[in-house]
VMD Tcl script that draws the C-alpha trace (Angstrom):
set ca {
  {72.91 -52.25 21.75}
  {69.12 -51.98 22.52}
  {66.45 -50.74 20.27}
  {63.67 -48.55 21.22}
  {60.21 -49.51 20.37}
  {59.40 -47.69 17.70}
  {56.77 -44.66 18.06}
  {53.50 -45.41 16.46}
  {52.21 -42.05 17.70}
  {53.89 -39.63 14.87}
  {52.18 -41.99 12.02}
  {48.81 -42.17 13.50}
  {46.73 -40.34 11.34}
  {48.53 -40.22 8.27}
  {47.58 -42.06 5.03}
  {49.16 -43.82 2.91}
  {48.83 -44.20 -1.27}
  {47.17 -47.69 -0.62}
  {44.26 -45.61 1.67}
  {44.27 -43.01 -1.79}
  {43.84 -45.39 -4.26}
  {40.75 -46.60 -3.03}
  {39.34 -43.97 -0.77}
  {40.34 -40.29 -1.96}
  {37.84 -38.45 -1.07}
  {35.88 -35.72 -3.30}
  {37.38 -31.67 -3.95}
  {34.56 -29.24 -1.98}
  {35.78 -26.99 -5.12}
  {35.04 -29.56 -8.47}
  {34.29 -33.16 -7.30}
  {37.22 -34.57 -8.48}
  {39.37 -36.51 -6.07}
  {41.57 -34.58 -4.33}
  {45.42 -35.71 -2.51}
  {46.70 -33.72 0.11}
  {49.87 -33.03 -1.49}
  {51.48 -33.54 -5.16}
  {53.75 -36.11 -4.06}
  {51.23 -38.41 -2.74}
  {49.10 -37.39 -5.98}
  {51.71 -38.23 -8.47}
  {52.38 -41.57 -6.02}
  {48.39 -42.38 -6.85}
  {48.16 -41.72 -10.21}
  {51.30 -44.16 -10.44}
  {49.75 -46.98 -8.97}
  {46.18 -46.41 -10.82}
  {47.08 -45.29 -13.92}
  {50.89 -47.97 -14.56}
  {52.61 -46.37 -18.09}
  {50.36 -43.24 -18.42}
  {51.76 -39.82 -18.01}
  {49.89 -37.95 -15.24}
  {50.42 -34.57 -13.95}
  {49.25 -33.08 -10.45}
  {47.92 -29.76 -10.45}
  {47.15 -27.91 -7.00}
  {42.79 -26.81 -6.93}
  {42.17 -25.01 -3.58}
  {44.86 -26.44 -1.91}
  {44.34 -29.69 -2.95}
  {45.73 -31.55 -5.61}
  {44.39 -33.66 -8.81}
  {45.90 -35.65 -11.58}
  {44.88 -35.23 -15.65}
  {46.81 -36.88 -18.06}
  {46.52 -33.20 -20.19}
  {50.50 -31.30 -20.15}
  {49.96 -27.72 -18.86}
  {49.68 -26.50 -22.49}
  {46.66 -28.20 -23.17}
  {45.02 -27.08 -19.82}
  {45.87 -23.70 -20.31}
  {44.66 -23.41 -23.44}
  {41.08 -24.74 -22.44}
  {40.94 -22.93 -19.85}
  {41.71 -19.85 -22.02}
  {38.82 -21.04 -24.38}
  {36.51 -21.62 -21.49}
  {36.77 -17.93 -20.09}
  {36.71 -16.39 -23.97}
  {32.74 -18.40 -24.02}
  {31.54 -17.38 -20.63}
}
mol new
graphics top color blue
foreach p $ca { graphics top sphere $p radius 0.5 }
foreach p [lrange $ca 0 end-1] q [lrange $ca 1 end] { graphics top cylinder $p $q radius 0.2 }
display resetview
């Protein structure tokens, strides 16, 4: 049996949750770091943040992490709209 090389040319581009940790670069929305999906985000936040609960949420179709459950963010962003 012979093996084909292997082709390079389908992964070129993509990065991996090493290239995230270090290098995510900044929402155009916020200025939080943003991951192109919520798998790689959640992947992230498990390397940077080892024990903590994270969750991902999607901001322009990007996602973040905050250690805040969805009640919590909900309810400030309920009390942020009530003040403005």
């Amino acid at each position: 049996m012979v093996s084909r090389p292997r082709d390079y040319s389908r992964e070129r581009g993509r990065r991996g949750v090493a290239y995230y940790a270090r290098y995510a670069p900044e929402c155009a929305a916020c200025g939080k770091k943003c991951y192109p999906s919520r798998k790689m985000a959640r992947a992230v936040a498990r390397v940077l943040f080892p024990g903590r609960r994270m969750r991902a949420y999607e901001c322009g179709g990007e996602f973040h992490v905050t250690s805040q459950d969805a009640d919590a963010a909900e309810l400030g962003r309920r009390q942020r709209a009530v003040a403005s």
